[in-house]
Every structure is written in C-alpha cells, then in structure tokens.
C-alpha positions in Angstrom: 35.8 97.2 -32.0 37.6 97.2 -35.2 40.4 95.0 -33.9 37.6 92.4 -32.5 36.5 91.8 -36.0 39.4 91.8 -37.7 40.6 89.4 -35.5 37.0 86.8 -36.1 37.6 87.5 -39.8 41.1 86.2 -39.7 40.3 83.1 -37.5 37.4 82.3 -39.9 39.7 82.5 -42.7 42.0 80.4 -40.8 39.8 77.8 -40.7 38.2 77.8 -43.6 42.1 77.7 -45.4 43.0 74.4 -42.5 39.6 72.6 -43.9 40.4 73.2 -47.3 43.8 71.9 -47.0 43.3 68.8 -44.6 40.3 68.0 -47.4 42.4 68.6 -50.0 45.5 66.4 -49.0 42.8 63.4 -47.7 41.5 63.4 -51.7 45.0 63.1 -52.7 45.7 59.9 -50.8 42.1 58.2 -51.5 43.2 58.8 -55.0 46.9 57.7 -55.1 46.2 54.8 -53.0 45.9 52.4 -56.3 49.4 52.8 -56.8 50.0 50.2 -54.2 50.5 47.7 -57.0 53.5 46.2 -57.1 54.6 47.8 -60.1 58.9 48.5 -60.4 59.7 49.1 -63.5 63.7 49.9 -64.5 64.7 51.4 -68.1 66.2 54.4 -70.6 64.2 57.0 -72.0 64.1 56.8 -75.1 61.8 59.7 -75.9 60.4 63.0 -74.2 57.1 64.6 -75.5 56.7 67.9 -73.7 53.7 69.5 -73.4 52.6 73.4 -72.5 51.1 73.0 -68.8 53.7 73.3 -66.2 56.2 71.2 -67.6 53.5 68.0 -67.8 55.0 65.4 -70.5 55.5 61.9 -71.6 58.2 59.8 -70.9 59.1 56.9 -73.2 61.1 54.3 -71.8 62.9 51.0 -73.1 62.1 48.6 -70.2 65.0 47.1 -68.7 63.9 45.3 -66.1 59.7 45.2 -64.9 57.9 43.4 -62.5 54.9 43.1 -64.4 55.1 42.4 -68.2 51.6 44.7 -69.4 50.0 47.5 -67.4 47.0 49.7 -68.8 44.2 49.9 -65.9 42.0 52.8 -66.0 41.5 54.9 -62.7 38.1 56.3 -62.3 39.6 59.4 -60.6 41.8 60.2 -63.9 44.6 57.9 -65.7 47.6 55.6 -64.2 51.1 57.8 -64.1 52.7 54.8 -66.5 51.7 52.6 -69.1 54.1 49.0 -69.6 53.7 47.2 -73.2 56.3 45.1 -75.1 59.3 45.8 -73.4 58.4 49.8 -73.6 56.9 52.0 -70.8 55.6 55.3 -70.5 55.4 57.4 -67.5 53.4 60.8 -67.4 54.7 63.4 -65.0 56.1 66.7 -65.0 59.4 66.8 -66.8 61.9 69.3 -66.1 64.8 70.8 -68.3 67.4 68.5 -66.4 65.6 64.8 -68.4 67.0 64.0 -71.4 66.9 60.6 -74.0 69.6 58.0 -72.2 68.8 59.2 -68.9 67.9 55.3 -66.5 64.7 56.0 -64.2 63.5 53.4 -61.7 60.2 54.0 -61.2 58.7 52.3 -58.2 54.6 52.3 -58.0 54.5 51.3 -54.7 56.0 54.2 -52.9 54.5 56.6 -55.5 58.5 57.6 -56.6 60.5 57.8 -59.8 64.4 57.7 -59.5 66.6 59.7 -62.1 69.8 58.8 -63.1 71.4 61.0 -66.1 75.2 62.0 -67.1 74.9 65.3 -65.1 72.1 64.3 -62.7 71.0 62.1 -59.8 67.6 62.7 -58.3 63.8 61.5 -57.9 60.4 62.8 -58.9 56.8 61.9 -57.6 54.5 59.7 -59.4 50.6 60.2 -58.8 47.4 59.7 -60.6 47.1 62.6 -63.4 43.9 64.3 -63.1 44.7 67.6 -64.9 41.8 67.3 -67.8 44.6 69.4 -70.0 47.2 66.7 -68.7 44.5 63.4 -69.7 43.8 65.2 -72.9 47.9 65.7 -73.7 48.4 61.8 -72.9 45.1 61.0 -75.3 46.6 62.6 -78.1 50.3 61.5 -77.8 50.6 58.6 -76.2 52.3 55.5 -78.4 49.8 53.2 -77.0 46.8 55.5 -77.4 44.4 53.3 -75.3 42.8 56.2 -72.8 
C-alpha cells in the first residue's frame, strides 16, 4: 500500500514538473520571437560593465558593420538584448570572465546568437529578451543611452 502511493505521488510530480517545463519553454519563444528583425550587427567592445547577478552586464561596442543604423524598441515582456546609436551598440547578456575590451562579436538578432571572437577565444553566446527586473534595473542605471 505504501509503494502504491509513493508511486501516484511520483507520477503527479512528474507531471506537474513536464507542465511546468513545456509552459515554461512556450513563454520563452512567444517572448523571443521579436527578435526576428533583421538586426546583424558586427563590432569591438569597447567597454564591459559588469554587474552582481549571475554574471549579467553590458557590452559596449564600436559598430563595425550594422544592418540597421538606430535600434531602441521597447518589448512589453522586458527590454531588447541590444541597443544601436551612432556607430555604437550595446548588447545586455551574461558576460563571462573569458570577454574582454578588443574582443569582435557578431551579433545576429535573427537567430537569437552572439559570436565571440578574442585573442585567446572563439565562441558564441545566446541573445534573448532580459526580463530579470534586477537585470532591467542594472541596464536603467548604466546604460550610455539611458532611454529604458
């Protein structure tokens, strides 16, 4: 008897961990689908701001090379992962130990991925709308274009 409802407590939790999930995920795609913009944007960091949640920072950028000369939107669900003005960018992601000022990154909106290219390292990142209120409140009080 003790096994029976072990075993009904373990497939309810189960399911209740599969609903969360699948739920979960589906929100993440309803809300990253508005990065299907168009937006490529090539350049060298120029600056890294850092803050105290899980590596979250800024990245400056010098634009190189952008497919669209201004971007700014607003998301409803929480702020754009990059900002283009004036021939400088900023993208707002986690930032690991590995970035550093002179490193090239190719960010490309479309396929929700940033390409890193430094003197020691070669490798890509994920780019997605930034709900974290901590994160938004971070790219309020740092960012170079302070328009959120």
């Amino acid at each position: 008897m003790k096994y029976v409802r072990f075993i009904v407590l373990l497939i309810i939790f189960i399911g209740i961990v599969v609903f969360i999930t699948k739920n979960g995920a589906k929100e993440y795609t309803e809300e990253n689908k508005v990065l299907r913009n168009g937006v490529v944007l090539e350049g060298t960091v120029s600056d890294i701001k850092r803050s105290d949640n899980h590596s979250f920072g800024i990245l400056t950028v010098d634009v190189l090379h952008s497919t669209i000369k201004e971007f700014s939107k607003k998301s409803k669900q929480g702020i754009y992962p990059y900002q283009i003005r004036d021939k400088k960018a900023e993208i707002y992601l986690p930032i690991y130990i590995e970035r550093q000022i002179g490193d090239h990154i190719q960010l490309i909106s479309d396929r929700q991925i940033i390409y890193y290219k430094g003197k020691n390292t070669k490798d890509e990142g994920e780019v997605y709308i930034i709900t974290n209120p901590s994160d938004v409140d971070f790219v309020k009080e740092n960012s170079i274009f302070n328009t959120h």
